[in-house]
N, C-alpha and C positions, 0 to 999 in steps of 0.2 A: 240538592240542598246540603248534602252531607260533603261535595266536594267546598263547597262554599263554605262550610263550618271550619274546614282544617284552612281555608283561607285567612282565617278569621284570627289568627295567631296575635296578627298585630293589626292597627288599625291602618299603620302609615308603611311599615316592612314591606316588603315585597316576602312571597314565599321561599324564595330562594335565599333571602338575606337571615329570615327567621322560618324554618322547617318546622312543619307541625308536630315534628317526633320531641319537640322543644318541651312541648306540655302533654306528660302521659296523660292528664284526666280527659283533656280535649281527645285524645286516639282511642281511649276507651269510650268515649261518650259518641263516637264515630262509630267504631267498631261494635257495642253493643246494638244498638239498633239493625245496623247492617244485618246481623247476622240473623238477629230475630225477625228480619224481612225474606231471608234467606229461608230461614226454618219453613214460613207460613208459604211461601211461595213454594218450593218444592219439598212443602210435607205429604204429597204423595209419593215421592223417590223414597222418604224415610219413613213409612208404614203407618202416617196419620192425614190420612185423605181428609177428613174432617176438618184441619185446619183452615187449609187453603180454598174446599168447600163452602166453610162457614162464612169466610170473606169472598166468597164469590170470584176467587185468583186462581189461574193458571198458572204451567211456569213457563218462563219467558224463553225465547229462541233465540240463538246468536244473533241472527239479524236485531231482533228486538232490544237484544242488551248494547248492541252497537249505536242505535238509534238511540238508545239515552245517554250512552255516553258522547255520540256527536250535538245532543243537544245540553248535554250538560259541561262541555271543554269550553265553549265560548262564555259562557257565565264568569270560566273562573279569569281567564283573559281579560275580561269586561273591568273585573273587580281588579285587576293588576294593573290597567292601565287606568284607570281611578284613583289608586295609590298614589302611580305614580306624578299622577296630575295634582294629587293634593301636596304630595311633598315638592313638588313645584312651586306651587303657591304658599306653602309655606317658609320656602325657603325666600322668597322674594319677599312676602313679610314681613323675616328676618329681617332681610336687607336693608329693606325701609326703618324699621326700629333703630336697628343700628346707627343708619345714615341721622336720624332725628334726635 
């Protein structure tokens, strides 16, 4: 969900045309949470077992973080080639306007 926010720069750009580092509020509005997912997940590493307890979270093993990120790379692909089919159709649109 959070790869898919910093996709979110533009509605019709592709990420490569507009980079998320484009809007600091967006990278902090990413990065804040992340971290605080971070904290509750392995607040046993950092001496507050309590957190990650009280939500009932372990922390995750590399396999585990590989598996979200193999299920979260094709979302953003999805969303890029959606783009690119809107700015498609919009460009033919165009075309048509023009033509008329």
């Amino acid at each position: 969900e959070m790869l898919k926010a910093l996709s979110a720069v533009s509605v019709d750009a592709s990420m490569l045309v507009v980079p998320p580092h484009r809007n600091p509020w967006l990278l902090l509005g990413v990065a804040v949470p992340f971290a605080l997912h971070l904290v509750v997940l392995y607040s046993e590493f950092l001496g507050i077992p309590a957190f990650g307890e009280s939500f009932g979270l372990v922390p995750l093993s590399l396999a585990h973080w590989k598996s979200v990120f193999l299920w979260s790379v094709p979302i953003l692909l999805v969303d890029e080639v959606l783009k690119s089919i809107g700015r498609y159709l919009n460009g033919k649109k165009l075309q048509q306007q023009q033509q008329d």
